[in-house]
N, C-alpha and C positions, 0 to 999 in steps of 0.2 A: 504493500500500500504506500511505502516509502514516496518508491518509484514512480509510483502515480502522481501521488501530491508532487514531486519535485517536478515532474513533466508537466502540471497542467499551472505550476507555476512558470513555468518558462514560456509555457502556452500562452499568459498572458502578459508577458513584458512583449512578447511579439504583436498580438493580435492591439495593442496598444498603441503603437508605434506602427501610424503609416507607411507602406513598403511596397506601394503598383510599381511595376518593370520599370529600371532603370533611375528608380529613386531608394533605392536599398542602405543607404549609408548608413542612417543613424541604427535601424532595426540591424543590420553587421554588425556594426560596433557594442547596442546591446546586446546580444546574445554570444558576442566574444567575451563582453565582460563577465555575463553569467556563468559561461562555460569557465571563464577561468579560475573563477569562483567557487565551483561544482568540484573542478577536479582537483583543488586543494583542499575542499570538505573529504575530500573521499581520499586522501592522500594517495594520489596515483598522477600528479603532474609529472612527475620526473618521468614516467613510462608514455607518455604523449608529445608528440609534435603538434604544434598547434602557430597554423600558417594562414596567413590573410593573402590571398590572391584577387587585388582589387576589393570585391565586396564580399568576395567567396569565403568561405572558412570552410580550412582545411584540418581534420584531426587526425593525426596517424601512431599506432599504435603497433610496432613490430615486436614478432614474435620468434624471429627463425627459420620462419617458413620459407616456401620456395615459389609461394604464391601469394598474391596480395588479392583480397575482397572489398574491391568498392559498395558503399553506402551510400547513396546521395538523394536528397529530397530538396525543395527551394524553398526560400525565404520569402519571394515575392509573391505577391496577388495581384490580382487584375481592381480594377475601381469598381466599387461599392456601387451596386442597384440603388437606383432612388426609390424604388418600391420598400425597401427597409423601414422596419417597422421598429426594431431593436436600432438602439445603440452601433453603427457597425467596427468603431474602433474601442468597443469596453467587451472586457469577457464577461457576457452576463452568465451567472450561476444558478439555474435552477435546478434542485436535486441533480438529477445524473445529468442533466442536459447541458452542453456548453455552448453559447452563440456569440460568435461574432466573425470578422469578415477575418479569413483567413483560416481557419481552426481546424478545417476541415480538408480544403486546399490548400497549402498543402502541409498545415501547423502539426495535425496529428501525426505524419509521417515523420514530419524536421524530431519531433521532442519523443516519441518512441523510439526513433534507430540511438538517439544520442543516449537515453539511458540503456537502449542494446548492450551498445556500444561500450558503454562505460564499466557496465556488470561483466564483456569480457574481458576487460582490463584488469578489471578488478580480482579473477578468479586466476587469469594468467597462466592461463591453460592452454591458449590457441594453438594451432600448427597451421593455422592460416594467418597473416598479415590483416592488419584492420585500417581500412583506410573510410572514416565518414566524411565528405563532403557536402555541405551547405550552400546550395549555389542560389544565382542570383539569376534574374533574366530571364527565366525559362515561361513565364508565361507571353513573352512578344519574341522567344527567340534571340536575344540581344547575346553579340559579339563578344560581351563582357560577363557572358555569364560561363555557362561548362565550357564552353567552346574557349575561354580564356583558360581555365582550368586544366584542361586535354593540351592546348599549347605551353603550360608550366611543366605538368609532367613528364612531358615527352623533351623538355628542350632545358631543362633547369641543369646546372652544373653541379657536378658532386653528385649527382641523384642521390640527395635526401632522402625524398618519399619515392619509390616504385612506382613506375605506371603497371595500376591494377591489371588483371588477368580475366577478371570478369566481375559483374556488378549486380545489386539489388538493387531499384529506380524507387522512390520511396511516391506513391502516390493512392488518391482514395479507389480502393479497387475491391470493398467489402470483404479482405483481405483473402484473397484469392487469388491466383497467381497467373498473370498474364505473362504464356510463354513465345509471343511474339505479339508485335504492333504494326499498325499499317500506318504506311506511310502518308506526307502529304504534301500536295502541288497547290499553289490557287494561282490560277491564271486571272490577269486581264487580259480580257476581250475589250475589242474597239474597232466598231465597224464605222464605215463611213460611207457617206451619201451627198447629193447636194440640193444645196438650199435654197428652198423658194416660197412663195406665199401659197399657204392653203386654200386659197381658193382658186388655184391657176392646176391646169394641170402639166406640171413640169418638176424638173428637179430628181431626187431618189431619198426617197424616206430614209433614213439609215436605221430607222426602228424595224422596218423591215428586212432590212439586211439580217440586223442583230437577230430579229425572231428565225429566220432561216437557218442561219445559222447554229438557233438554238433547239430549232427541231434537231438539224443535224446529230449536235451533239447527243441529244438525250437518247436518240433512237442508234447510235453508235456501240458497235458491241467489242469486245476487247476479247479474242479468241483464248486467251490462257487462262484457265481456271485454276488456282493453287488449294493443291491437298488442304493446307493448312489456312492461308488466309482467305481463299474463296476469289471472288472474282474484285476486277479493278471498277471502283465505283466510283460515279459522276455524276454532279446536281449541277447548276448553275443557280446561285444564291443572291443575287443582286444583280439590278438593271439601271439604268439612269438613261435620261436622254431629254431634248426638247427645253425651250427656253419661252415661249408663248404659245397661246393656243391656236394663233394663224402662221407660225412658222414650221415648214419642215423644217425637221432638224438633219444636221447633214453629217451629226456623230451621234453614236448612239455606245454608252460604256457599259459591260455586263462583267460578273465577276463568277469565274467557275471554280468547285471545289471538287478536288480527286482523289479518293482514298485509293492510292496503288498497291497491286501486291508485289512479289517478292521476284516473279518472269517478266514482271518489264523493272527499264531500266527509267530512269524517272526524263530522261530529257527522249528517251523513245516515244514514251507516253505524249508528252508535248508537240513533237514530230508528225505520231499519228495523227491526232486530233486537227492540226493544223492544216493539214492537206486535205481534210473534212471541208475548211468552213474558211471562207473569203475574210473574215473579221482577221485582223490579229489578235494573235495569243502570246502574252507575255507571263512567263513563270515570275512570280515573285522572289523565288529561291530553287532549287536544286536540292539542298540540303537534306529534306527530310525524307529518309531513305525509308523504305521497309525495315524491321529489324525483327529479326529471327531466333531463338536458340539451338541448336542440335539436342534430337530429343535424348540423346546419350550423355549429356552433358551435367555435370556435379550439379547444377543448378536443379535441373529437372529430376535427376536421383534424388535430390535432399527433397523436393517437393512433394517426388511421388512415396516418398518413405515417410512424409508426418500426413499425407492424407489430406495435401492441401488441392482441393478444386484448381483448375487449370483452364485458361479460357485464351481467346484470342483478341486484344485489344482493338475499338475501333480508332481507339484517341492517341493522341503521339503526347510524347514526354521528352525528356532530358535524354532519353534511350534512343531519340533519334538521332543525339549527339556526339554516341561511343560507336565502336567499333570494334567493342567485344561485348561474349554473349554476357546475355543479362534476363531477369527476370523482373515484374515490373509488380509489386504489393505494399498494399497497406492498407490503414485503419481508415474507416470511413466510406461514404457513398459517391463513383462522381456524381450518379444526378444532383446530386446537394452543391456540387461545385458551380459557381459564376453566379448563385442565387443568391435572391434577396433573404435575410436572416441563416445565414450560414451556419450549421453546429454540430456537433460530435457528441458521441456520452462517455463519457468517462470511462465505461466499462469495454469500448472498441480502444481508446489508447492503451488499459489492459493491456487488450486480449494483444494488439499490437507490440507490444513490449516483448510480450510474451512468442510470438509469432515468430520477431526477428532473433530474440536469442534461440530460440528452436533452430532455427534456420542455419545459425552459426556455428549451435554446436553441431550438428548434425553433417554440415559440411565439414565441422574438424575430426567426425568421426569418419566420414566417408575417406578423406585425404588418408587416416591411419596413423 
């Protein structure tokens, strides 16, 4: 019960301190201070590295091993619903219930892996490498978040910290174990047309264009179906266009979303679609690959040996960031995530707590 109370206190010096993508300073610096506060209560600073990358916090904890396990969950949130009924920057406390904006996404993950985390320092048992990361960014994808982190690892002198071997992605997933994610593309589209008064008959709608277009796409089929993630999916999620109600308009801007699987390659995907449809299509990024585990992999053994459910993520994470395998769980619902009165019960950061040391020891049994 320690453990709980010290996690749902930390839960609220965060959930306290505004933290949307890309303004993470002060809520880092708090929870550096806390952490460093924690692990001299538990007198286990001397067995921790503890490294600010930017906004990142970095804790590493070796053991000898010949392998290091990444932990990483974020710090940041997206802005608060005005639909909010609660408080969105107070941990409200009702019996088991906790509310407020962050807590859930992705607060319960950040303060379950760190007491994980801590309990196996504490016991100093591992024969895996413990590496938790706190990162920043990850809900707009920002350059300064993992993606800063992945370039410390890999390019830092002396290597200090390992670059991990394989990871746990800390996110709300009813803690269940998502053993791979799909990816994601969002195109602008931008058709064009020209313009003339609506009451003439001349010129080219470009609303037309866009709608042609948009038949195209939807009715567009993507021949690879994947054992594992299924087929590659395609909405088109916004439209704009038209400046009065007597002008064609002679652009018309639509924005498509792609969930890919793991047989296309993500600029193929863009390639196909484009040779579809007159509009241009511009990828926002590249970046957000499919990500996969091999089902023979320590990851998937430790899962399938506590009897943890297994599912196939539709949402992308920090996981679209690494490039080794990983599994993606924790405490929490995402439908609760991006919503107005955000909250957790006490008893899922528990069970959470509990989940990830499972997880740890389990892989330090498997390793041998």
């Amino acid at each position: 019960m320690e453990q709980v109370n010290k996690a749902i206190d930390l839960l609220k010096t965060m959930v306290e301190i505004p933290s949307p993508s890309f303004e993470e300073e002060k809520v880092s610096c708090a929870v550096t201070r806390w952490i460093e506060n924690y692990l001299k209560e538990r007198k286990i600073e001397e067995r921790v590295t503890l490294k600010k990358v930017k906004n990142n916090i970095l804790l590493y904890a070796p053991f000898g091993g010949k392998q290091t396990l990444m932990m990483c969950a974020h710090l940041d949130t997206v802005a608060p619903s005005a639909e909010y009924t609660y408080s969105p920057y107070t941990l409200t406390v009702e019996e088991n219930r906790l509310t407020g904006l962050g807590c859930n996404d992705d607060g319960a993950s950040v303060v379950s892996m760190l007491m994980a985390f801590c309990h196996a320092v504490e016991k100093n048992e591992n024969g895996v490498n413990l590496l938790l990361v706190l990162s920043t960014e990850e809900e707009k994808s920002g350059q300064d978040g993992m993606y800063s982190v992945i370039s410390f690892l890999k390019n830092q002198s002396g290597q200090t910290i390992p670059y991990p071997d394989f990871a746990i992605v800390g996110e709300p997933t009813s803690l269940k174990a998502a053993v791979a994610e799909r990816g994601l593309i969002v195109l602008d589209g931008t058709a064009l047309g020209k313009s003339c008064h609506a009451a003439q008959d001349c010129g080219t709608n470009a609303i037309y264009v866009a709608l042609e277009d948009i038949e195209k796409i939807k009715n567009f089929k993507f021949d690879r179906t994947s054992s594992q993630i299924g087929e590659v999916h395609v909405a088109v999620t916004q439209i704009n266009a038209g400046t009065a109600h007597n002008v064609v308009p002679d652009k018309c801007t639509f924005v498509v979303d792609v969930r890919p699987n793991e047989l296309y390659d993500n600029q193929e995907i863009v390639d196909m679609l484009q040779k579809e449809v007159k509009s241009t299509l511009i990828p926002r990024t590249l970046y957000h690959k499919v990500s996969a585990t091999p089902k023979g992999h320590i990851l998937i053994k430790a899962v399938n040996e506590l009897g943890i459910e297994s599912y196939i993520s539709p949402t992308t994470s920090d996981w679209t960031r690494l490039t080794i395998p990983a599994i993606k769980i924790g405490p929490g619902e995402s439908a609760r995530s991006h919503k107005a009165d955000e909250y957790i019960f006490k008893e899922e950061i528990e069970k959470g707590i509990e989940v990830y040391t499972d997880i740890i020891e389990t892989i330090n049994k498997l390793i041998g």
